[in-house]
C-alpha positions in Angstrom: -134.5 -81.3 -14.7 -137.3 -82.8 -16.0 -139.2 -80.5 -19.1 -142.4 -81.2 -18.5 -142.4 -80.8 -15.0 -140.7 -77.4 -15.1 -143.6 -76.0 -17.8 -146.2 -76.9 -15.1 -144.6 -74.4 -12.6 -144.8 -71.6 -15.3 -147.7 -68.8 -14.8 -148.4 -68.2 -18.7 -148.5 -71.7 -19.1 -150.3 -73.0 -16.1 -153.3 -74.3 -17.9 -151.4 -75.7 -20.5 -152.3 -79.2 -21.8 -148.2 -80.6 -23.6 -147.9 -83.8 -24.8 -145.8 -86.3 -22.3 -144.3 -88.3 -24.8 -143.4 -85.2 -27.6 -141.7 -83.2 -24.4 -139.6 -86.3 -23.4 -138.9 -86.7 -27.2 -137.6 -83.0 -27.7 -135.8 -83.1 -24.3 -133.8 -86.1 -25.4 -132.8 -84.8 -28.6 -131.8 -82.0 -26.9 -129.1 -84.0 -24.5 -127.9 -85.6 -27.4 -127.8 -82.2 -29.6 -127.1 -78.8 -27.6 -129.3 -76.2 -29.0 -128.3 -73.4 -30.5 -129.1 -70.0 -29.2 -132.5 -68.5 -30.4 -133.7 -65.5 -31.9 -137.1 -63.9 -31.4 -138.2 -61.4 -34.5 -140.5 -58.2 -33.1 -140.5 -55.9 -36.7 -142.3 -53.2 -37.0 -145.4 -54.3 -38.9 -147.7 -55.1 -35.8 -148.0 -53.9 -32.1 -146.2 -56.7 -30.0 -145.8 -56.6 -26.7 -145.4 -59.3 -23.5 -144.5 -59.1 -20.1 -140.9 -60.6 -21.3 -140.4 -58.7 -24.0 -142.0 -55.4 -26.0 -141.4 -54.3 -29.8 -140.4 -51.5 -31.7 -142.6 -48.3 -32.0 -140.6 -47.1 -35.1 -140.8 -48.2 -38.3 -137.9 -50.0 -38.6 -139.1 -53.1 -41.0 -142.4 -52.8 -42.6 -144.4 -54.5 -45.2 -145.2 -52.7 -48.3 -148.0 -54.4 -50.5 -148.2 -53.4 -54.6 -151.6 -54.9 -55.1 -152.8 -53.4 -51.3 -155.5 -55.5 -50.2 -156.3 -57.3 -54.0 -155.5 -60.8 -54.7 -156.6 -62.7 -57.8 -155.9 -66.1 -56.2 -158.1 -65.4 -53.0 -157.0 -68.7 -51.8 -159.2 -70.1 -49.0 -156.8 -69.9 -45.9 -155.7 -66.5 -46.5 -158.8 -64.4 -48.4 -156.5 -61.8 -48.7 -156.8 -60.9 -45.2 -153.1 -61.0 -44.6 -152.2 -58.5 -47.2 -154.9 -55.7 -45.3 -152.1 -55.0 -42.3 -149.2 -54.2 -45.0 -148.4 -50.3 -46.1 -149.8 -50.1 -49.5 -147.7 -49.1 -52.4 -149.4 -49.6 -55.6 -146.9 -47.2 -57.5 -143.7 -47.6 -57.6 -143.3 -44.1 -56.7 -145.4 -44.7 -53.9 -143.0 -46.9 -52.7 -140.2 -44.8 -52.8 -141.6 -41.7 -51.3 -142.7 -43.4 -48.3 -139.4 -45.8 -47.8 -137.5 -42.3 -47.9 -139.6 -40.9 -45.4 -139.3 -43.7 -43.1 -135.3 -43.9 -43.1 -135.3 -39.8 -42.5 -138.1 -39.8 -39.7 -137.8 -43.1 -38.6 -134.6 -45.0 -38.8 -135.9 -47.6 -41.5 -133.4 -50.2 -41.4 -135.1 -52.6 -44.4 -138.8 -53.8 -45.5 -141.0 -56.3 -46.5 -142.3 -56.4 -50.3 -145.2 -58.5 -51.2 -148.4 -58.2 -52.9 -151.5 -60.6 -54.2 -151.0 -62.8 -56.7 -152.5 -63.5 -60.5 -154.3 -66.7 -61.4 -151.1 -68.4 -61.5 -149.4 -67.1 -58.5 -147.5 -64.7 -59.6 -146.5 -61.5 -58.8 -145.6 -58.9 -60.9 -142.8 -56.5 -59.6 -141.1 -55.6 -62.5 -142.1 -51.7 -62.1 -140.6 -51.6 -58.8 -137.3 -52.9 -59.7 -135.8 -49.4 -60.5 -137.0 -48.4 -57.2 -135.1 -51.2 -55.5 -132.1 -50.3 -57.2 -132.3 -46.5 -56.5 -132.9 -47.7 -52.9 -130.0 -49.9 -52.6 -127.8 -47.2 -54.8 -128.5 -44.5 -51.7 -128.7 -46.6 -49.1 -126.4 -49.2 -49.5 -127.2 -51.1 -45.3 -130.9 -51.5 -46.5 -132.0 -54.9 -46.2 -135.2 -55.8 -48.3 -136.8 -59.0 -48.3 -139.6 -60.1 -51.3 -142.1 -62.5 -51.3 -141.4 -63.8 -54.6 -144.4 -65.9 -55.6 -143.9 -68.5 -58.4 -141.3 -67.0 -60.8 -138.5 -68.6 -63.2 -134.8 -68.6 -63.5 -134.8 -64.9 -65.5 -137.5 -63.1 -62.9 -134.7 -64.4 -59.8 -132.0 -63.0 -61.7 -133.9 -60.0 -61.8 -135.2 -60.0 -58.3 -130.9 -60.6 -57.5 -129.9 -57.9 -60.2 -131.9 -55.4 -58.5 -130.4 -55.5 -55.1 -133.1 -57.6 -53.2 -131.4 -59.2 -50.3 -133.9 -62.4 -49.4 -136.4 -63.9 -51.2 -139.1 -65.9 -50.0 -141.6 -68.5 -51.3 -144.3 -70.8 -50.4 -143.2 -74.3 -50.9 -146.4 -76.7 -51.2 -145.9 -80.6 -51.1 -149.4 -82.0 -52.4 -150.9 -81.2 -55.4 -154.3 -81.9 -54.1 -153.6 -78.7 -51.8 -152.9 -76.4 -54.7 -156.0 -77.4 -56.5 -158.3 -77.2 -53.6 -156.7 -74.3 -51.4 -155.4 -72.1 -53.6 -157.1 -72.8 -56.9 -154.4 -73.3 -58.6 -153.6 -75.3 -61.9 -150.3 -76.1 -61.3 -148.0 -78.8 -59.8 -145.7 -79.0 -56.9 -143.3 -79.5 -59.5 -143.4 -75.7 -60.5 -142.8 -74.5 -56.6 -139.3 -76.7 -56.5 -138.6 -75.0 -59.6 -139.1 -71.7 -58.0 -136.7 -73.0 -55.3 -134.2 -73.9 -57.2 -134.3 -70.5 -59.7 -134.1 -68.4 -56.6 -130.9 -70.8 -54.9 -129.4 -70.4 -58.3 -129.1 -66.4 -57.3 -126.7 -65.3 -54.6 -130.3 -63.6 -52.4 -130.9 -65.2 -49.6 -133.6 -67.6 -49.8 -136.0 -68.5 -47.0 -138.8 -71.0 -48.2 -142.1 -71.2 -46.0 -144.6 -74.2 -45.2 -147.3 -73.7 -43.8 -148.2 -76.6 -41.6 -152.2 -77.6 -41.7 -152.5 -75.7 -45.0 -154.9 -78.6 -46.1 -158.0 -77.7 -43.9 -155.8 -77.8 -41.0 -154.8 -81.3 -41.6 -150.9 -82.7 -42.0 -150.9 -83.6 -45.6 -147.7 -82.3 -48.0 -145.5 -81.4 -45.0 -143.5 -84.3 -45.6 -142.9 -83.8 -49.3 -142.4 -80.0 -49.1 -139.5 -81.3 -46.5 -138.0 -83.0 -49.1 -138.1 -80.6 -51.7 -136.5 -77.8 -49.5 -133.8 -80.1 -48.7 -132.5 -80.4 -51.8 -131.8 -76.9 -52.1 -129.2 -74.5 -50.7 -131.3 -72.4 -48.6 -130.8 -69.7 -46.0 -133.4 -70.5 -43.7 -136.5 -72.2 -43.2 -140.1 -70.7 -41.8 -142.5 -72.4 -40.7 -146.0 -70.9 -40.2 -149.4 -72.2 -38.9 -152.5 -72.2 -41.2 -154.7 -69.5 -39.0 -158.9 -70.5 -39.5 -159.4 -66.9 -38.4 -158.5 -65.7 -41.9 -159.8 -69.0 -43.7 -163.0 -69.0 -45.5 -165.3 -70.2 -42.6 -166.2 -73.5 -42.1 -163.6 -74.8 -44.2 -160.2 -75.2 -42.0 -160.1 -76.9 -38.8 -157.1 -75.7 -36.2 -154.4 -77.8 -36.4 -153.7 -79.7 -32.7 -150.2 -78.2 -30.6 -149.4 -82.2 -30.6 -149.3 -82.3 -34.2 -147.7 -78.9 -34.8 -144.9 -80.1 -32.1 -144.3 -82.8 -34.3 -143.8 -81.3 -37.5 -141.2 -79.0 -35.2 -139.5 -81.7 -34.8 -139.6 -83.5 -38.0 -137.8 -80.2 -39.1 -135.9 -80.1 -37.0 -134.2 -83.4 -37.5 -134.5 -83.2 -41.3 -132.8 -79.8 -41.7 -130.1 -80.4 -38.8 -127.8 -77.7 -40.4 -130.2 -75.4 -41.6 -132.0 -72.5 -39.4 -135.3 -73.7 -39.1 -137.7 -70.5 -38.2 -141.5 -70.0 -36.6 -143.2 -67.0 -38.6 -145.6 -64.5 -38.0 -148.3 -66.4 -38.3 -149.8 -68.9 -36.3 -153.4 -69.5 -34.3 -153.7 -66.9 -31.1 -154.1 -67.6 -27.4 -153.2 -70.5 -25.7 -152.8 -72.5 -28.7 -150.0 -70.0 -29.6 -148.3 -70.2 -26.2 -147.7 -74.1 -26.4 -147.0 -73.5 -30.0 -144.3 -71.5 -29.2 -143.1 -73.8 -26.1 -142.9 -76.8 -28.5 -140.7 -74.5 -31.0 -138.3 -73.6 -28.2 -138.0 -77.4 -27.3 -137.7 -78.5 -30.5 -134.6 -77.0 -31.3 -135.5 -74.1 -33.8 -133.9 -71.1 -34.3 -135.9 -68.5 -33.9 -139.5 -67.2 -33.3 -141.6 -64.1 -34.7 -143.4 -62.5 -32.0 -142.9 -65.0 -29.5 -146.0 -65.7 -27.2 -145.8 -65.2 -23.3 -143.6 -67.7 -21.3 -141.5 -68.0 -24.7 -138.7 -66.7 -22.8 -139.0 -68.9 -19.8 -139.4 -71.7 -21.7 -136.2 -70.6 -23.7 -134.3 -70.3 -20.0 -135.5 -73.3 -18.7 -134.0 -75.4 -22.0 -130.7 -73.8 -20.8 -130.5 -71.3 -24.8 -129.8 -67.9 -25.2 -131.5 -65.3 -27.0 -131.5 -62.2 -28.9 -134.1 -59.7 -30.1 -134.1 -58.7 -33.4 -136.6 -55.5 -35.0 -137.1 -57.2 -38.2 -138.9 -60.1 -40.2 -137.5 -62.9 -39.0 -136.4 -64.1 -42.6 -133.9 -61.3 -42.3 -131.5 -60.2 -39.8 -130.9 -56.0 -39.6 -129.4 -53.9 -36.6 -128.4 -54.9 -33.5 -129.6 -57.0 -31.0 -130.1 -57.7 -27.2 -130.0 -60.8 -25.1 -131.6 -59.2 -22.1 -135.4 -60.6 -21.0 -136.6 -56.8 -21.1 -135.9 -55.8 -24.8 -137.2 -53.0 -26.4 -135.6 -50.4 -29.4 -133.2 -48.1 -29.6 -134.7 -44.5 -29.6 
């Protein structure tokens, strides 16, 4: 069967423009590598819903923030627009209350913790650690995941002393793109460090790139590549840089063709590693042949995977499972049916 071919015969992807030469790339890989099955994350921190598959109305992995909407960095692809969805919990108190609440009312199986960042991107969690540990104390199944920001050797072993179950970090391969982006004096240097701190713990660590992060142009993919594989991580996540939540007139979208490829430079560079899409990625159709290119490529799971996601994954022969949580972290059961939905 021929890929290409068979995504021309799919409704959600009828008016879908895939590049000939990437499709035959990924297909061939695939005959000489079987892919693995694939997971597609639906937690509980946005409405999802497609014709294949829905989410989960109960809170069952949120995202807590400690700085709410506030970010000192204000970095131009973000402007603090992705910390507005989270459930803010400036207090550590705060925090605990509401987690409580939501394993009693709602079956909370584990949550998100992040927050904006200082000047130097960091984040400072040290209040919240006695929370985490009362947390893990009483509920010892909780799963909580942290976005760590840049930290040393002594804030991981904290992060790890306090029960936190995954850490996750931006890994940026070009200092030009720290400067410009983020506004930040400091080198890639410091992010490997971060990396390796965190791998020096026994937390899971899942390091993210964002692809296009430089204006929507390919620029420290290939470095940030190399610097994640020379540590002992869990997973890797890849997300799209989204101009919707850039400072406008600054970021271009990135093409699908390009975004495929770096799919497949993963892919091939991390051949024993779980290479997953995030959350976050540009909408529309862009997203659906974004999503089609991850299935072909060989990655291992999807956040909020786009419609025809699922046919795609059928027509590449994998099998799938839906999980309610971030897709850095696996909680609770799962189901490899193409109508999912949660438990009630």
């Amino acid at each position: 069967m021929n890929w290409l071919d068979a995504l021309a015969d799919m409704e959600p992807l009828e008016d879908a423009e895939f590049d000939a030469e990437l499709v035959a790339q990924m297909q061939a890989r695939a005959d000489r590598h079987p892919l693995p099955p694939i997971r597609f994350s639906t937690p509980s921190f946005k409405e999802y819903e497609t014709s294949e598959m829905s989410g989960c109305s109960k809170n069952s992995f949120p995202a807590f923030s400690i700085t709410a909407a506030g970010c000192a960095l204000n970095c131009d692809h973000c402007q603090k627009k992705i910390l507005e969805p989270m459930i803010p919990a400036t207090k550590p108190e705060m925090l605990d209350q509401k987690v409580r609440d939501l394993i009693l009312l709602q079956g909370l199986q584990g949550f998100l913790l992040s927050g904006g960042s200082n000047k130097r991107n960091e984040i400072k969690y040290e209040r919240y650690y006695p929370v985490i540990e009362g947390l893990k104390r009483d509920f010892p199944d909780l799963k909580i995941a942290i976005h760590t920001a840049l930290t040393d050797e002594a804030g991981a072993k904290r992060m790890e002393s306090a029960g936190v179950d995954t850490a996750m970090m931006d890994v940026i391969g070009s200092d030009e793109t720290i400067q410009q982006v983020y506004k930040l004096d400091r080198p890639v240097e410091d992010f490997e460090a971060t990396l390796a701190a965190l791998c020096s713990t026994r937390m899971e660590v899942t390091p993210h790139i964002v692809v296009g992060l430089h204006y929507g142009e390919m620029l420290g993919e290939p470095r940030a590549f190399d610097i994640v594989s020379r540590h002992d991580i869990k997973a890797l996540v890849l997300v799209v840089i989204m101009p919707f939540y850039a400072k406008p007139g600054t970021f271009k979208t990135p093409s699908t063709r390009d975004v495929g490829r770096i799919f497949l430079e993963a892919r091939t560079r991390l051949p024993d590693k779980q290479v997953l899409l995030g959350c976050a990625r540009p909408p529309g159709m862009h997203k659906r042949i974004t999503d089609a290119y991850a299935v072909m490529a060989g990655l291992d799971g999807i956040a909020f995977p786009a419609e025809g996601a699922a046919q795609v994954t059928q027509m590449t022969g994998r099998p799938f499972e839906q999980a309610m949580s971030c897709c850095s972290i696996k909680v609770g059961g799962s189901n490899a049916t193409l109508k999912s939905s949660c438990a009630a």
